[in-house]
LUMNUKOL-163845 format. One record per atom (N, C-alpha, C, CB): residue in three letters; atom name; x, y, z negated. Coordinates in pm, whole numbers. Each point is the difference from the previous one (the first is absolute). Glycine has a CB too. Example, Ala and Ser with C-alpha at 12.3 -4.5 7.8 and 13.67 -1.06 7.14 Angstrom:
<pts>
- ALA N 1319 -569 -780 $
- ALA CA -89 119 0 $
- ALA C 90 120 0 $
- ALA CB -189 -117 -125 $
- SER N 154 222 197 $
- SER CA 82 119 -6 $
- SER C -77 109 -73 $
- SER CB 118 -63 215 $
</pts>
This chain:
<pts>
- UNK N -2301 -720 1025 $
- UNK CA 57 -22 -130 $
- UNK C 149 40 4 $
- UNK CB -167 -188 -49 $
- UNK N 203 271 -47 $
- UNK CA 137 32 7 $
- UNK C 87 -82 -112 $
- UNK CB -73 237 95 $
- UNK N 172 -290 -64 $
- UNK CA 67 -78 -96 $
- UNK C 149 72 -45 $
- UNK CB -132 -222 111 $
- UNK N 94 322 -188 $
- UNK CA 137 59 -36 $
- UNK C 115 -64 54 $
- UNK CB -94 64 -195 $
- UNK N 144 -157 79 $
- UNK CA 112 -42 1 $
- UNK C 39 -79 104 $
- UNK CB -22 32 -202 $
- UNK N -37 -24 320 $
- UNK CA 4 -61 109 $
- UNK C 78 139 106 $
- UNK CB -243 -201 -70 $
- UNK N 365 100 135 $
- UNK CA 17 99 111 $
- UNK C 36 -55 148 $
- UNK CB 75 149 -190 $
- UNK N -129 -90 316 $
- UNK CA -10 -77 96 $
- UNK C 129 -26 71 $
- UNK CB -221 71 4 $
- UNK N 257 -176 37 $
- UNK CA 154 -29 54 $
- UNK C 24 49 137 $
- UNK CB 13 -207 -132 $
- UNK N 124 223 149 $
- UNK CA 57 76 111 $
- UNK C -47 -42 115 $
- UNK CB 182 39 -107 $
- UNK N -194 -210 146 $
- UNK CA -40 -75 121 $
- UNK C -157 44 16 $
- UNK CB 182 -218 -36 $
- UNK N -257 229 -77 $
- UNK CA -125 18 54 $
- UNK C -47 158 45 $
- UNK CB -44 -216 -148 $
- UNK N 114 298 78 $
- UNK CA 1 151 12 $
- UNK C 56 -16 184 $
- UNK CB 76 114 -327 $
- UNK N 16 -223 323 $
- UNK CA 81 63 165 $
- UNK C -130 -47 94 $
- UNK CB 325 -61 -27 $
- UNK N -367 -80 -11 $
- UNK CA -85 -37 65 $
- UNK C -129 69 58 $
- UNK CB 112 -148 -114 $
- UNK N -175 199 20 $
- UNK CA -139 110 35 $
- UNK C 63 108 55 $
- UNK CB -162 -46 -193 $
- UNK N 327 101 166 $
- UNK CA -17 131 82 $
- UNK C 24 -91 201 $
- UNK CB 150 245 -272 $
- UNK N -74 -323 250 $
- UNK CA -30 -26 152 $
- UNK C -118 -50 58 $
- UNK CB 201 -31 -12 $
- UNK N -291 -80 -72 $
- UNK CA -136 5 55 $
- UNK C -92 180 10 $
- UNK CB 7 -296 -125 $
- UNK N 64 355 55 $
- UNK CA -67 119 49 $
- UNK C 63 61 111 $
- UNK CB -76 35 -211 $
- UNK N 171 -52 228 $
- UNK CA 77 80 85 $
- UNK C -24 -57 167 $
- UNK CB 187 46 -223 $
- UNK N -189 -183 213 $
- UNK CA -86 -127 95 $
- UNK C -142 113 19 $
- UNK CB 93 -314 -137 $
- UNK N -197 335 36 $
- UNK CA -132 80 28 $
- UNK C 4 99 64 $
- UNK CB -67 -57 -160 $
- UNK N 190 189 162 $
- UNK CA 51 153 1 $
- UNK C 42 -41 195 $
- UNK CB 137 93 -348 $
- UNK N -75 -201 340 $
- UNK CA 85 -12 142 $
- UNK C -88 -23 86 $
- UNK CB 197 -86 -69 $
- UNK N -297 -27 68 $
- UNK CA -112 -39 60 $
- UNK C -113 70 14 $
- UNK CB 84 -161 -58 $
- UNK N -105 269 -3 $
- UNK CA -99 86 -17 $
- UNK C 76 110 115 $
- UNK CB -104 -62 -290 $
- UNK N 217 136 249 $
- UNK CA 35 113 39 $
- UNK C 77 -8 159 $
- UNK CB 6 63 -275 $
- UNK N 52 -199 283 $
- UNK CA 74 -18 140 $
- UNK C -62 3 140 $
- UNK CB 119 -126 -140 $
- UNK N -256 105 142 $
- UNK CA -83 11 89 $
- UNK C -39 159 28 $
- UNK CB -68 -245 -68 $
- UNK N 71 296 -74 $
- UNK CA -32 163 59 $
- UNK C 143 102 -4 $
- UNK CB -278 -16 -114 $
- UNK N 357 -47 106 $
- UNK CA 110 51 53 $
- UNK C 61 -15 160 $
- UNK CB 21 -32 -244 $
- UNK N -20 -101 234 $
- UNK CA 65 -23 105 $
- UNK C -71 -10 168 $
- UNK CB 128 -105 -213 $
- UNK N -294 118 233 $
- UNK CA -55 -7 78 $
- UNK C -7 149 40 $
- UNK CB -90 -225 -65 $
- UNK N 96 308 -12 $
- UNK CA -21 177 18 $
- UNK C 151 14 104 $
- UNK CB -138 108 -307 $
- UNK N 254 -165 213 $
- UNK CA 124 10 121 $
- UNK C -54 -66 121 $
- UNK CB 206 -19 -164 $
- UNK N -215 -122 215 $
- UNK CA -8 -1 100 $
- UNK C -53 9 53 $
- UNK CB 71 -43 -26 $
- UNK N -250 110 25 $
- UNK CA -141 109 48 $
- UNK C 128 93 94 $
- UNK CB -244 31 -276 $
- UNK N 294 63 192 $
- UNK CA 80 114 55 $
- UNK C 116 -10 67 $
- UNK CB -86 87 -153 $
- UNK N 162 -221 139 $
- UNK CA 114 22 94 $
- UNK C -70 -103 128 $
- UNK CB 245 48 -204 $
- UNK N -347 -98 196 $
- UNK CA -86 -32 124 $
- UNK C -98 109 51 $
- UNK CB 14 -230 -81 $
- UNK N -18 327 46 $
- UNK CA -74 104 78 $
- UNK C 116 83 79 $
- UNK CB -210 18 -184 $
- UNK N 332 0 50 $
- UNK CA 121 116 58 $
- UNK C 25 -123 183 $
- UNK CB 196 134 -353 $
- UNK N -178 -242 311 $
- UNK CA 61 -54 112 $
- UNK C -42 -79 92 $
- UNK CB 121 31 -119 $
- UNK N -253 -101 54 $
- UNK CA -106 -11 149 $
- UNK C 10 -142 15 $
- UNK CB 46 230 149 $
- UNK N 43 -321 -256 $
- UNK CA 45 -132 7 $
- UNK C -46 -68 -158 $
- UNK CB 221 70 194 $
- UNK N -274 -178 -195 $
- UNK CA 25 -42 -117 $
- UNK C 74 -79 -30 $
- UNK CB -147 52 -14 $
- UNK N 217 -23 -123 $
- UNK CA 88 -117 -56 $
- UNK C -18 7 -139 $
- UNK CB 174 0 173 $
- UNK N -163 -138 -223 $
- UNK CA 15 -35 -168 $
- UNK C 113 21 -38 $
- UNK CB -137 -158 -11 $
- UNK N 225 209 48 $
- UNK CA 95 60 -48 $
- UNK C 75 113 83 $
- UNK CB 0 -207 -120 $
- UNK N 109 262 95 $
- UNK CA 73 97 89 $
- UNK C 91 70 -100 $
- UNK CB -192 38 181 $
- UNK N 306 -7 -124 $
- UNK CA 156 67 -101 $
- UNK C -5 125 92 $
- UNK CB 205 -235 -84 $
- UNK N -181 341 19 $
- UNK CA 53 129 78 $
- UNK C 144 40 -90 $
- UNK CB -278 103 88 $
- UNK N 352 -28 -33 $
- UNK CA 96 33 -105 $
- UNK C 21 161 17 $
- UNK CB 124 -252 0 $
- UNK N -245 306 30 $
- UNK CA -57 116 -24 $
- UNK C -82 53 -51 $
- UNK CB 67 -22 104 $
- UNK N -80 90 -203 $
- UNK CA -156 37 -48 $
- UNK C -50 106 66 $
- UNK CB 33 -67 -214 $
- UNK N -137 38 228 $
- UNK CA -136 46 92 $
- UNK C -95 94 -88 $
- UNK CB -4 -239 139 $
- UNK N -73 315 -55 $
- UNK CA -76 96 -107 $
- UNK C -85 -42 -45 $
- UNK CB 37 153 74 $
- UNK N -110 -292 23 $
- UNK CA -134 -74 -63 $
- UNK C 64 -60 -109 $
- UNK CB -149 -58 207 $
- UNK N 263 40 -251 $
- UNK CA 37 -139 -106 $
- UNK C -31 59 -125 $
- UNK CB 206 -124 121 $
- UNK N -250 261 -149 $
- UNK CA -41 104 -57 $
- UNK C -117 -51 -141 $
- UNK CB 55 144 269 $
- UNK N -135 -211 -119 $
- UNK CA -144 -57 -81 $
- UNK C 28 -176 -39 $
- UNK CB -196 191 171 $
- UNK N 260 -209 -111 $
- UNK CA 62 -146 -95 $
- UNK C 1 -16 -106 $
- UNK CB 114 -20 103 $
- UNK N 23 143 -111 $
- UNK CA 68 11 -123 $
- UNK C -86 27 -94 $
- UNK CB 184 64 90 $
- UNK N -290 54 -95 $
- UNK CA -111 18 -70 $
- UNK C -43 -129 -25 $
- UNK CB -53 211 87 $
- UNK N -25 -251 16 $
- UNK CA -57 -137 -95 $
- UNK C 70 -87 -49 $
- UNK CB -149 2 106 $
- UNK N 309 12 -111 $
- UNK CA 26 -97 -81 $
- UNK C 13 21 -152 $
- UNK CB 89 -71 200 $
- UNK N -50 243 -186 $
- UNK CA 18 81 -138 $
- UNK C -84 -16 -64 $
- UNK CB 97 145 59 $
- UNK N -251 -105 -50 $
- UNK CA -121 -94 -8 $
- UNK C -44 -130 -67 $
- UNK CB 30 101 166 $
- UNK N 18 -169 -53 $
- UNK CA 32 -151 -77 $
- UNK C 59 -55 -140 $
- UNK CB 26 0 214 $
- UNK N 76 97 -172 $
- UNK CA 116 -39 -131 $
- UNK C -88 76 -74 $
- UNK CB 276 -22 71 $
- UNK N -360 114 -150 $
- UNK CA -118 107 -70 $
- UNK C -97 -129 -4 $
- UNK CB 27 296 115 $
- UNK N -56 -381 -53 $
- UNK CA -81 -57 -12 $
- UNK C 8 -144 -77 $
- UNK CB -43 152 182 $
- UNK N 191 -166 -175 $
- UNK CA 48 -143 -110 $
- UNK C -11 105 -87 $
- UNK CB 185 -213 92 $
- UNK N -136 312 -128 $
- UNK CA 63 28 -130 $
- UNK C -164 55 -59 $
- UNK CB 321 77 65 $
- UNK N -440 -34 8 $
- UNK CA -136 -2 -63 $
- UNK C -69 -90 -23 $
- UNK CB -4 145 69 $
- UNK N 29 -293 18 $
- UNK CA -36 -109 -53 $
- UNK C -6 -47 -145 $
- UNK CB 66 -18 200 $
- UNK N 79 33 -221 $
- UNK CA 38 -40 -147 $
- UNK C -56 130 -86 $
- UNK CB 239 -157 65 $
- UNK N -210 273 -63 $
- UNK CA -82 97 -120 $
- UNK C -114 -23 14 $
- UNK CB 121 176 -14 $
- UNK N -175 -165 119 $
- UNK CA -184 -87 -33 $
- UNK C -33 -51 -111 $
- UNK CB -8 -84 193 $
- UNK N 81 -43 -160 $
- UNK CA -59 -96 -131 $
- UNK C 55 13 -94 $
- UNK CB -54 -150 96 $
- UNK N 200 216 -163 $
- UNK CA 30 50 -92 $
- UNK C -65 74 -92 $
- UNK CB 129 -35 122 $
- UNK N -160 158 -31 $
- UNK CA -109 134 -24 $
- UNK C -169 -61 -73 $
- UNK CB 133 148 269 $
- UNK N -194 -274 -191 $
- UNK CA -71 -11 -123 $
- UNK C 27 -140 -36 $
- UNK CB -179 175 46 $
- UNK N 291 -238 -81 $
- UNK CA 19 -100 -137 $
- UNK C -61 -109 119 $
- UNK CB -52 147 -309 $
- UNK N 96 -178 434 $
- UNK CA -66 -86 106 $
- UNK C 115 -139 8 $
- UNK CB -134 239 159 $
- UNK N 84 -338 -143 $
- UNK CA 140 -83 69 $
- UNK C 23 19 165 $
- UNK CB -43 -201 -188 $
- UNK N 152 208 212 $
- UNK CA 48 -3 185 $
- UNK C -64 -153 -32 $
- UNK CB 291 173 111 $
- UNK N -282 -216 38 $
- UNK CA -12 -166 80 $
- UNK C 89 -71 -53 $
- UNK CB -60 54 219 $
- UNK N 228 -9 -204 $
- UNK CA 58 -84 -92 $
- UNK C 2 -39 -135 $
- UNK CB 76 56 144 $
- UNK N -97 79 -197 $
- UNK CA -35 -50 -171 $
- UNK C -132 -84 -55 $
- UNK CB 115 223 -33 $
- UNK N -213 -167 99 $
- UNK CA -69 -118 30 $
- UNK C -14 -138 -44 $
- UNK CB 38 126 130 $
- UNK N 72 -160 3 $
- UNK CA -13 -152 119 $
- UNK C 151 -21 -149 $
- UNK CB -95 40 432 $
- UNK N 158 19 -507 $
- UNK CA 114 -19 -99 $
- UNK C -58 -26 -131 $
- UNK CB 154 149 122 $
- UNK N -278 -103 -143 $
- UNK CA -86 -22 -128 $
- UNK C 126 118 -97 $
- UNK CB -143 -336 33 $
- UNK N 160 468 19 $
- UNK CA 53 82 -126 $
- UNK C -53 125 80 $
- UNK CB 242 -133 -131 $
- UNK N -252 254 30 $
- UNK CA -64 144 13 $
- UNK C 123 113 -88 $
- UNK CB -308 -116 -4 $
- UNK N 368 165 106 $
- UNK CA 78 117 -56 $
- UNK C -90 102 -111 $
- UNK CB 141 -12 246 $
- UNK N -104 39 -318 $
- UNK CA -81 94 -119 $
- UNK C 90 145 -10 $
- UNK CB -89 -237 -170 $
- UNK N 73 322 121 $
- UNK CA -7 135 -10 $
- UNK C 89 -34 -165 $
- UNK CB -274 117 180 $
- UNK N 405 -35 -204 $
- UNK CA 67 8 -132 $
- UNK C -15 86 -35 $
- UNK CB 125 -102 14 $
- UNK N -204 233 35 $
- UNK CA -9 128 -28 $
- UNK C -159 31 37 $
- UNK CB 271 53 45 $
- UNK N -321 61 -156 $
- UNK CA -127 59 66 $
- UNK C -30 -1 121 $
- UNK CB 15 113 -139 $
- UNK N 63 -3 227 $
- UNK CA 6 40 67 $
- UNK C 119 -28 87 $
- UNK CB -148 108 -124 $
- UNK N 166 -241 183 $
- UNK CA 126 -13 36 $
- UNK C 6 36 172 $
- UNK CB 42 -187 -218 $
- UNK N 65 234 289 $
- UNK CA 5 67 73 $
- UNK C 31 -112 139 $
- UNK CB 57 219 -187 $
- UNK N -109 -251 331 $
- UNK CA 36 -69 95 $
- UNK C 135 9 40 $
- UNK CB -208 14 48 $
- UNK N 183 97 -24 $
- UNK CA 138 62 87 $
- UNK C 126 -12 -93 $
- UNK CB -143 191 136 $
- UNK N 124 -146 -235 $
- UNK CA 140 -14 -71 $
- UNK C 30 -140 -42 $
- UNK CB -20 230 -89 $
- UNK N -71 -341 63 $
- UNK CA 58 -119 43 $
- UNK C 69 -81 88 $
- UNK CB -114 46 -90 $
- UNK N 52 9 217 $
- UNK CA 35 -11 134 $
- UNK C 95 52 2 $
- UNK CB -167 -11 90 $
- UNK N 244 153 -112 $
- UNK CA 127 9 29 $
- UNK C 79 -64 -97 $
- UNK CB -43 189 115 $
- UNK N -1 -236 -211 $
- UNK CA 129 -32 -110 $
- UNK C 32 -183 73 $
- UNK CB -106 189 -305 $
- UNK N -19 -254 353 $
- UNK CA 3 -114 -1 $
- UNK C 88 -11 179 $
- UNK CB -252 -52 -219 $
- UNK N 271 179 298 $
- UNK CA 83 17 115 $
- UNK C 99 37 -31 $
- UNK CB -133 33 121 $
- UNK N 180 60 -239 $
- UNK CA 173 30 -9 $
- UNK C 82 -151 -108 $
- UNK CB -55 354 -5 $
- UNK N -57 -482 -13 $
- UNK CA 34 -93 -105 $
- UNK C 50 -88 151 $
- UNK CB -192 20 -282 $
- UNK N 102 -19 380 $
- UNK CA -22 -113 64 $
- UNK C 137 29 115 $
- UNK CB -309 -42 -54 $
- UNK N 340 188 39 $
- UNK CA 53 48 129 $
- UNK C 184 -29 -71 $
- UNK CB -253 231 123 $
- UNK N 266 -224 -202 $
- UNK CA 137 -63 -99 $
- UNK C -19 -158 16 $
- UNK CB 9 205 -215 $
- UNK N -61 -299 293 $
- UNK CA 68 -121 -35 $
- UNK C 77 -52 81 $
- UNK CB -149 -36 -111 $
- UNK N 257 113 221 $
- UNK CA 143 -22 38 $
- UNK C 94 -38 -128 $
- UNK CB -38 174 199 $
- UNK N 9 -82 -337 $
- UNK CA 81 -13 -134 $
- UNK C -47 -87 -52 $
- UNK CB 55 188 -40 $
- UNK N -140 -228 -12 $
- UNK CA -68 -112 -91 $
- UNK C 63 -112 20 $
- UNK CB -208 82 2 $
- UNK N 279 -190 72 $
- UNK CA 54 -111 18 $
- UNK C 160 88 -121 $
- UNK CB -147 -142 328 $
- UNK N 198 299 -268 $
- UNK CA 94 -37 -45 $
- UNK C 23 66 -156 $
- UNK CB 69 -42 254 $
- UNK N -220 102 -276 $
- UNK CA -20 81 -170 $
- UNK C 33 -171 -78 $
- UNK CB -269 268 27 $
- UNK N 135 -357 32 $
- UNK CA -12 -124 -92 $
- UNK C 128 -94 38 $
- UNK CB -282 8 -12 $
- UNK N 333 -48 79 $
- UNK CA 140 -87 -27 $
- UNK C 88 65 39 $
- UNK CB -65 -195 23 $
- UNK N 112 293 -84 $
- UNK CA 127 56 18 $
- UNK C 53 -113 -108 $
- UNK CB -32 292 76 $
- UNK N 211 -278 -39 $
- UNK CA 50 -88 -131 $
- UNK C 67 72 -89 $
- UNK CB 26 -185 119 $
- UNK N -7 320 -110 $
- UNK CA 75 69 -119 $
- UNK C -173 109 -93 $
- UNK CB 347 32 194 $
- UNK N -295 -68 -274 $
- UNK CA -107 112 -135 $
- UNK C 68 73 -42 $
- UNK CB -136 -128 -103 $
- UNK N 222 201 120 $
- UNK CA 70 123 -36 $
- UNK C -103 102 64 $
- UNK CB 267 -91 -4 $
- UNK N -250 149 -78 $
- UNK CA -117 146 104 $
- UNK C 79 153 -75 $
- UNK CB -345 -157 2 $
- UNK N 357 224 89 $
- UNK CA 85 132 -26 $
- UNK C 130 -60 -100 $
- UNK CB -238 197 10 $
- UNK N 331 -281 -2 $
- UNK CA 92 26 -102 $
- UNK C -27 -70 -125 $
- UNK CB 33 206 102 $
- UNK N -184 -252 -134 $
- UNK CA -14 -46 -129 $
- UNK C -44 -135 45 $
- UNK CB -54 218 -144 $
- UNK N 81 -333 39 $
- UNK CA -46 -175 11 $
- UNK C -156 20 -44 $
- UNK CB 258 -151 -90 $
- UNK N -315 30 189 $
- UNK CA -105 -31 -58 $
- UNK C -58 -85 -157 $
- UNK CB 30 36 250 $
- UNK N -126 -36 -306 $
- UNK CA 28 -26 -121 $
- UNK C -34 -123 20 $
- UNK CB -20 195 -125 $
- UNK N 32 -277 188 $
- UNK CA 15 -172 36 $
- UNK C 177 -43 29 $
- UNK CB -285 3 148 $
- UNK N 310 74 -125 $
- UNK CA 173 -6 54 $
- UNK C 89 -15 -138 $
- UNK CB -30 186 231 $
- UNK N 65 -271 -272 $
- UNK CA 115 -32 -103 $
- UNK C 103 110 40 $
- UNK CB -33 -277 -27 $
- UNK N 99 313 -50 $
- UNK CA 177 85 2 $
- UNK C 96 -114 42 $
- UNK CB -24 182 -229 $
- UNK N 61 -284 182 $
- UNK CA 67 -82 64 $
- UNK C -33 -72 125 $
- UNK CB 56 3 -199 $
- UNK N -175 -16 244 $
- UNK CA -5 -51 133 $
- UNK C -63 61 106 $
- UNK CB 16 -169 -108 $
</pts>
């Protein structure tokens, strides 16, 4: 049921993307991170759950792949269920369903608009409480002339 005049709040929107993101990490960290240390336990004949080099190596090659991968693989998670009108786990487990504002509305160009919004909030503390409203030279139209 869609309730127009209804719109879903910021806490619960944040909430389902990290229970999804909780799904994306737990899903994908196991096939990332066991492929690294398969190969730097074959290159070296030792095993360890961890290890630092501060060289890159030619095997780190296929890492990197699977992590490039990975990251292809959050970002297909979410067009999935976009693509056919699906809820993720979090929206779900949030009781709300992102909808389509356009025919044909596009993944990707959401995705970047919702990364060059997200990737600006160093400014946002100081767009919203700055204390002067002058902008280029002119007063804001809340700003009295005398004060």
């Amino acid at each position: 049921m869609v309730i127009e005049e209804s719109r879903v709040g910021l806490t619960r929107r944040f909430v389902a993307f990290y229970l999804d993101f909780f799904v994306i990490v737990v899903g994908m960290l196991p096939a990332v991170s066991l492929p690294a240390l398969v190969i730097e336990y074959i290159a070296t004949g030792v095993w360890q759950w961890s290890f630092e080099r501060e060289v890159f190596r030619t095997r780190d090659w296929a890492s990197l792949f699977i992590g490039l991968a990975a990251c292809f693989g959050a970002f297909y998670y979410f067009k999935w269920h976009f693509d056919r009108g699906a809820q993720t786990l979090g929206q779900h487990l949030m009781k709300f369903k992102v909808l389509p504002t356009r025919e044909r509305p596009s993944f990707g160009t959401r995705t970047f608009v919702a990364w060059m919004v997200c990737s600006w909030w160093p400014l946002w503390p100081w767009m919203l409480f700055r204390k002067s409203r002058t902008i280029f030279g002119t007063r804001h139209p809340e700003q009295r002339r005398d004060g």
